[in-house]
Biotite code that builds the C-alpha atoms (Angstrom):
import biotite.structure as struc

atoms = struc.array([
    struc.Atom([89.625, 103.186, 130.709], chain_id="A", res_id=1, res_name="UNK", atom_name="CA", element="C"),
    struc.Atom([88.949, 99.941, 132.945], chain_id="A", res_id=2, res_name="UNK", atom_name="CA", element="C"),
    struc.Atom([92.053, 99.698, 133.893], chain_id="A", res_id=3, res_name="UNK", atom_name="CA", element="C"),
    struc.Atom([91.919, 102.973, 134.842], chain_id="A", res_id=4, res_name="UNK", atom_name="CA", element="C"),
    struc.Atom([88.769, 102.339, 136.669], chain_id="A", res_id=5, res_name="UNK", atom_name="CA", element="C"),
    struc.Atom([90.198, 99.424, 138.328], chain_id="A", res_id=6, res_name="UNK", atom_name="CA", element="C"),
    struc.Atom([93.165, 101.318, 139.611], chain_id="A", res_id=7, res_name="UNK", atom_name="CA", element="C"),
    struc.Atom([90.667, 103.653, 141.330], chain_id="A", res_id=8, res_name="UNK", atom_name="CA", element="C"),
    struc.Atom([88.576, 101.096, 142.915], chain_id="A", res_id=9, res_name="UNK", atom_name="CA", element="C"),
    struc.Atom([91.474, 99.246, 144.316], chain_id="A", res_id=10, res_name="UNK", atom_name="CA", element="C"),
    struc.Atom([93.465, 102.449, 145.662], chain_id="A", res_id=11, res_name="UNK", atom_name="CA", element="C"),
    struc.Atom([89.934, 103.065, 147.427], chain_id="A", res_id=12, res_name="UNK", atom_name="CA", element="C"),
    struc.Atom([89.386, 99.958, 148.957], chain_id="A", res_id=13, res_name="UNK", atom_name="CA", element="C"),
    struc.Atom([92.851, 99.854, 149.819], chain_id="A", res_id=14, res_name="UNK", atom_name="CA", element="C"),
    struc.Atom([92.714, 103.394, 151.496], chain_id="A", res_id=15, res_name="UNK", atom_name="CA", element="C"),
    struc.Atom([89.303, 102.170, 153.380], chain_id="A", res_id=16, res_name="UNK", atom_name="CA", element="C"),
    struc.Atom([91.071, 99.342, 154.524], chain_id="A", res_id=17, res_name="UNK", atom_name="CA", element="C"),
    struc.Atom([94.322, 100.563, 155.623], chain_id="A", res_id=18, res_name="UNK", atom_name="CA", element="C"),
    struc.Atom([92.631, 103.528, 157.544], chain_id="A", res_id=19, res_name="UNK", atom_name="CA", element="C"),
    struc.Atom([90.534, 100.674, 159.362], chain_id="A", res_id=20, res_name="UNK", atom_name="CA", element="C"),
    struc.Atom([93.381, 98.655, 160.270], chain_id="A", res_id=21, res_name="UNK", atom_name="CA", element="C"),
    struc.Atom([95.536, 101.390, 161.958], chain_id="A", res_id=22, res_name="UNK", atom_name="CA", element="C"),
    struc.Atom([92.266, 102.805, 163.710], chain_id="A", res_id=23, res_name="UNK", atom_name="CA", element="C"),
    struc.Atom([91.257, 99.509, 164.622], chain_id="A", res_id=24, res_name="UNK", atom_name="CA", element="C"),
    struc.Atom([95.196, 98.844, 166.134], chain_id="A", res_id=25, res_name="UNK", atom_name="CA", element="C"),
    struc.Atom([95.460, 102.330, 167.835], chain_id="A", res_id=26, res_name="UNK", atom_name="CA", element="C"),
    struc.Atom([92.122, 101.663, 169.611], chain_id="A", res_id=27, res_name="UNK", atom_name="CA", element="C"),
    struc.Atom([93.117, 98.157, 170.646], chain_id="A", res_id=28, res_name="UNK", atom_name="CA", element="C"),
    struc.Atom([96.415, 99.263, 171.763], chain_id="A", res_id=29, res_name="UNK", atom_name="CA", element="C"),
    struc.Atom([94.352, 102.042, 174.039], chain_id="A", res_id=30, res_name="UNK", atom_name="CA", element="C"),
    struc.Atom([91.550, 99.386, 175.311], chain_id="A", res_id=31, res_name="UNK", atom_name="CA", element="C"),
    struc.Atom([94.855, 97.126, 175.636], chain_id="A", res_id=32, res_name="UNK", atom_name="CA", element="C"),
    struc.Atom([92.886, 94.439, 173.646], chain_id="A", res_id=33, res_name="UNK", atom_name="CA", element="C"),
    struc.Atom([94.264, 91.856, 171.293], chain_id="A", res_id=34, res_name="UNK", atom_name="CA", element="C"),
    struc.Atom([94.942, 94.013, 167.815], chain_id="A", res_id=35, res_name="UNK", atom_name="CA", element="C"),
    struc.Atom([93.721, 90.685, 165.734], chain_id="A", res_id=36, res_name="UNK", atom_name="CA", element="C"),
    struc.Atom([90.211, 90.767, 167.947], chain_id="A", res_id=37, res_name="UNK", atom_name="CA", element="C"),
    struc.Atom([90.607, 94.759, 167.406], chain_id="A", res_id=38, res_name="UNK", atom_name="CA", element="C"),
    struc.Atom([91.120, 94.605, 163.952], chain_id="A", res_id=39, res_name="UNK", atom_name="CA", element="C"),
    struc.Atom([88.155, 92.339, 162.835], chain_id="A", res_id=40, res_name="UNK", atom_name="CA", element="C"),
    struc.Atom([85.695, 95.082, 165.203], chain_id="A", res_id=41, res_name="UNK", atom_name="CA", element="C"),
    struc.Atom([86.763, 97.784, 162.988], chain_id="A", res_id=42, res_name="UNK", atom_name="CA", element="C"),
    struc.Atom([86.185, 95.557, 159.800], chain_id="A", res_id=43, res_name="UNK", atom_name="CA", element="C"),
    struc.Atom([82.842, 94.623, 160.906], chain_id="A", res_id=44, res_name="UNK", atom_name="CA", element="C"),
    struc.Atom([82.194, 97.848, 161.900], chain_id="A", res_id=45, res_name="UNK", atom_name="CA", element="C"),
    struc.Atom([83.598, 99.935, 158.330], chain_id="A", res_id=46, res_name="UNK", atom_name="CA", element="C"),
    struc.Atom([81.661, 96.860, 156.503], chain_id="A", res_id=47, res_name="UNK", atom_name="CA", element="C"),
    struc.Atom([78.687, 97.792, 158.697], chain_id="A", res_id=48, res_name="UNK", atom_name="CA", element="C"),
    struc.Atom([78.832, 101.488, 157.586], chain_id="A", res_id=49, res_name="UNK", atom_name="CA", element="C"),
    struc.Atom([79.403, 100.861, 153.758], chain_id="A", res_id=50, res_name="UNK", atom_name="CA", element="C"),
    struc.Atom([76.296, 98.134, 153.627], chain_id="A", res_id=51, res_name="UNK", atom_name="CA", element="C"),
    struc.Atom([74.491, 101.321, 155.710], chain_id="A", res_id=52, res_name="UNK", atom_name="CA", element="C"),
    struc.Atom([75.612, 103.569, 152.585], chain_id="A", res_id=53, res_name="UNK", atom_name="CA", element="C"),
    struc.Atom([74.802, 101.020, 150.153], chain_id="A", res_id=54, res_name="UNK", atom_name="CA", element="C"),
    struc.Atom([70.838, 100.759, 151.518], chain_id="A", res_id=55, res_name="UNK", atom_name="CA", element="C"),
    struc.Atom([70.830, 104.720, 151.601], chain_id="A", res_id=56, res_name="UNK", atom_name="CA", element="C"),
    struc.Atom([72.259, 105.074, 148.561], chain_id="A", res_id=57, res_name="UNK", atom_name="CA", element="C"),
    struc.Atom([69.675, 102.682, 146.709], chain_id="A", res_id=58, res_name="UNK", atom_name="CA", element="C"),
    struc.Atom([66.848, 103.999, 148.767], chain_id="A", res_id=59, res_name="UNK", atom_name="CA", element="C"),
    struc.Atom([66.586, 107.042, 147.102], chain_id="A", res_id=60, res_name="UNK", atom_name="CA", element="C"),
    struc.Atom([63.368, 107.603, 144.963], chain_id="A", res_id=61, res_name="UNK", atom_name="CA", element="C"),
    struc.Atom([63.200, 109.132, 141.913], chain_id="A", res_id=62, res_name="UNK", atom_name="CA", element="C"),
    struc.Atom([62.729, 112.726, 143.086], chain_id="A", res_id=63, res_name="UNK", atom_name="CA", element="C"),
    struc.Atom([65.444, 115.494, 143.749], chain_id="A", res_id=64, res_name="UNK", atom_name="CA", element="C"),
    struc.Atom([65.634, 118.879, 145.160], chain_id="A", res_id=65, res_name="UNK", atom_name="CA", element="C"),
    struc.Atom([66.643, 121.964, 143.520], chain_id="A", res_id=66, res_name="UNK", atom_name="CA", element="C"),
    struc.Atom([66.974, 125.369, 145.188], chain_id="A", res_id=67, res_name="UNK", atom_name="CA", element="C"),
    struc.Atom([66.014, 128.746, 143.947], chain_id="A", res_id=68, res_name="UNK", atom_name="CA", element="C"),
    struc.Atom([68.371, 128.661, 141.173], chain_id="A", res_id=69, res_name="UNK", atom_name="CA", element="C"),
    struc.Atom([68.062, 125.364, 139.841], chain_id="A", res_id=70, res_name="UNK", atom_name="CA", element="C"),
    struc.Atom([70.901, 123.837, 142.125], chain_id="A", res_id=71, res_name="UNK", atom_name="CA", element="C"),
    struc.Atom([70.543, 120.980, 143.336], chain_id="A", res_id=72, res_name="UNK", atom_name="CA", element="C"),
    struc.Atom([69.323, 120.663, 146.987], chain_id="A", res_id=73, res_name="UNK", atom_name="CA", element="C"),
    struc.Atom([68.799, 118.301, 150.050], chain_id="A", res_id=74, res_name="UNK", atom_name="CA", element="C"),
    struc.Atom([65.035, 117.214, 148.727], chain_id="A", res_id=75, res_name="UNK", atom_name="CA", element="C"),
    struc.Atom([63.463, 118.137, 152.728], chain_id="A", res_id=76, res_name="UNK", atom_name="CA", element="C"),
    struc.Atom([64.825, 121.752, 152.231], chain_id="A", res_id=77, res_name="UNK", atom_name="CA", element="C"),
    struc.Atom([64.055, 122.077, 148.782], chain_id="A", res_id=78, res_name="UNK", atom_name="CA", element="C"),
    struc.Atom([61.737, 124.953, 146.918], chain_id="A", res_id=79, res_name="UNK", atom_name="CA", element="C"),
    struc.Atom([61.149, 123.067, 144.556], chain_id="A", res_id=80, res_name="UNK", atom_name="CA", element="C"),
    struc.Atom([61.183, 118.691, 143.694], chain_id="A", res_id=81, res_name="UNK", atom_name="CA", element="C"),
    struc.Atom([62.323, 117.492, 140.285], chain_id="A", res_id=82, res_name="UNK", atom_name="CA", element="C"),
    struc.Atom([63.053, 114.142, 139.049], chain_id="A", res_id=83, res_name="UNK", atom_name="CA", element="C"),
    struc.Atom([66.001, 113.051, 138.439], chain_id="A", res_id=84, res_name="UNK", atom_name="CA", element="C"),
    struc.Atom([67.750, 111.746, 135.716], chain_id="A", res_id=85, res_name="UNK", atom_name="CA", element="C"),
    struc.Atom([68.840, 108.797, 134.369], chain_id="A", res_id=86, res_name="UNK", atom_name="CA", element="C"),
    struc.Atom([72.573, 109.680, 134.560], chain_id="A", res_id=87, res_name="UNK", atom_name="CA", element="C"),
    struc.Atom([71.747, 110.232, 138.604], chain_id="A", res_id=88, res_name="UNK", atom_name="CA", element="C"),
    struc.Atom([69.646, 107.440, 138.632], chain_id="A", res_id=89, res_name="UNK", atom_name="CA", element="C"),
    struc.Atom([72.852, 104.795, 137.186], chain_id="A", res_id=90, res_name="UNK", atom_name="CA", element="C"),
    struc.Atom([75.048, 107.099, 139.587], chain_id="A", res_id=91, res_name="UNK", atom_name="CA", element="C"),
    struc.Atom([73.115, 105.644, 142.546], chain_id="A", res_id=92, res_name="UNK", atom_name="CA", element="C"),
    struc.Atom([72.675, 102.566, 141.611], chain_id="A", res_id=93, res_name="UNK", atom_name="CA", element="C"),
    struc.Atom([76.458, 101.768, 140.961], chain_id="A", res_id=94, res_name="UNK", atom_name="CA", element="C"),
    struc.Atom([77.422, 103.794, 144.177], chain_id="A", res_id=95, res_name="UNK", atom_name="CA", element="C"),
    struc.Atom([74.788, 101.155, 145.988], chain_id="A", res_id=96, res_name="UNK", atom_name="CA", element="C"),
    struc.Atom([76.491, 98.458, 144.380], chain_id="A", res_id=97, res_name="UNK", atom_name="CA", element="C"),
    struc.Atom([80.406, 99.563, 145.182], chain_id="A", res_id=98, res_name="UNK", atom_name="CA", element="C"),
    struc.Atom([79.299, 99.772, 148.360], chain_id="A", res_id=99, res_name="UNK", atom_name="CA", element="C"),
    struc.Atom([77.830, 96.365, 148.756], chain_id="A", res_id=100, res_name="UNK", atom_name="CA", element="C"),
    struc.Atom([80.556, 95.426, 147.750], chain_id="A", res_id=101, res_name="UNK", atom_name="CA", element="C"),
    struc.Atom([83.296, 96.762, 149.569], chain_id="A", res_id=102, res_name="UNK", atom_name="CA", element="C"),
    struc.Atom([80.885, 96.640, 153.028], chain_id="A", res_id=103, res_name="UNK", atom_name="CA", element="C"),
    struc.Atom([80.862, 92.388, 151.801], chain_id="A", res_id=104, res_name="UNK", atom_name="CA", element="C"),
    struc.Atom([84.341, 92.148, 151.481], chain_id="A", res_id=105, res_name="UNK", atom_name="CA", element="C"),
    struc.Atom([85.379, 94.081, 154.551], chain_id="A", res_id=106, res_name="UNK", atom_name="CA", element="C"),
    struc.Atom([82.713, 92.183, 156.857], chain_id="A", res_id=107, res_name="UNK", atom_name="CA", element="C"),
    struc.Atom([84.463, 88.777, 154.994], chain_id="A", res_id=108, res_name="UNK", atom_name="CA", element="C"),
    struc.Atom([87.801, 89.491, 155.647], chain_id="A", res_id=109, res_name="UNK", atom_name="CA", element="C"),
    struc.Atom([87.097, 90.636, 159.093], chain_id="A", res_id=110, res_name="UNK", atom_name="CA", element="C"),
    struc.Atom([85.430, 87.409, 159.801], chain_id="A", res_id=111, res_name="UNK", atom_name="CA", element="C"),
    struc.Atom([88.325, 85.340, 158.249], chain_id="A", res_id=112, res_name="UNK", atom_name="CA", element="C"),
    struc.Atom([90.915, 87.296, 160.827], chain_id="A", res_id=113, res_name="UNK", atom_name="CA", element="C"),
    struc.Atom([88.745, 87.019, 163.860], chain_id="A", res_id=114, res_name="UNK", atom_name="CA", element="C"),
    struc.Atom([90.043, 84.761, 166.775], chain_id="A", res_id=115, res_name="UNK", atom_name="CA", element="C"),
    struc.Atom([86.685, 84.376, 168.253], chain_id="A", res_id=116, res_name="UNK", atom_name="CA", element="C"),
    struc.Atom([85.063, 82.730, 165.464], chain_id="A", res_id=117, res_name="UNK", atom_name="CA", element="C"),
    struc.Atom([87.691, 80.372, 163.748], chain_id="A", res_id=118, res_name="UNK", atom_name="CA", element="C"),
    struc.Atom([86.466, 78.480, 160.824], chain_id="A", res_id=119, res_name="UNK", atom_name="CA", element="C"),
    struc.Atom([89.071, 75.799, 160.938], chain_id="A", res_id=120, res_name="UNK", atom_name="CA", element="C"),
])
């Protein structure tokens, strides 16, 4: 099962960062920029959006939404507030963490490619 898991998580992160990379080249290759500057932008800026996800995510209170017929619901347009879970509590709080995560790593590696800001 954690190898299973792991499988996932690395086919995700992989897809995250290949989709990136090739949007980050295309618009580099339009601005007629250097694709290595390009490419650490669109890190910094995917790594940006998942550490935006990750304080959303782990924002959430304790209350949900339901609709008339016990759905669940966007909690402004709701009839009715319940609270949720512990199952959709966990759920949040590992989706807030994967996405710390993944927003860390991208806004690392962008920083290690970047030829504005060499380390060594």
């Amino acid at each position: 099962m954690l190898v299973q898991a792991a499988r996932r998580l690395a086919l995700i992160f992989a897809a995250v960062l290949g989709s990136t990379v090739v949007v980050s080249v295309l618009l580099g290759l339009v601005a007629g920029k250097s694709l290595e500057r390009s490419v650490a932008i669109g890190l910094y800026v995917a790594g940006a959006v998942a550490l935006l996800g990750c304080f959303v995510m782990g924002a959430r209170g304790p209350l949900r939404g339901s609709g008339p017929s016990g759905e669940s619901a966007p909690l402004l347009g709701a009839k009715r507030v319940r609270r949720a879970t512990s199952d959709e509590r966990t759920e949040a709080t590992r989706t807030a963490l994967l996405l710390f995560a993944l927003g860390l790593v991208l806004v690392v590696i962008g920083s290690v490619i970047d030829p504005a800001h060499r380390a060594f």
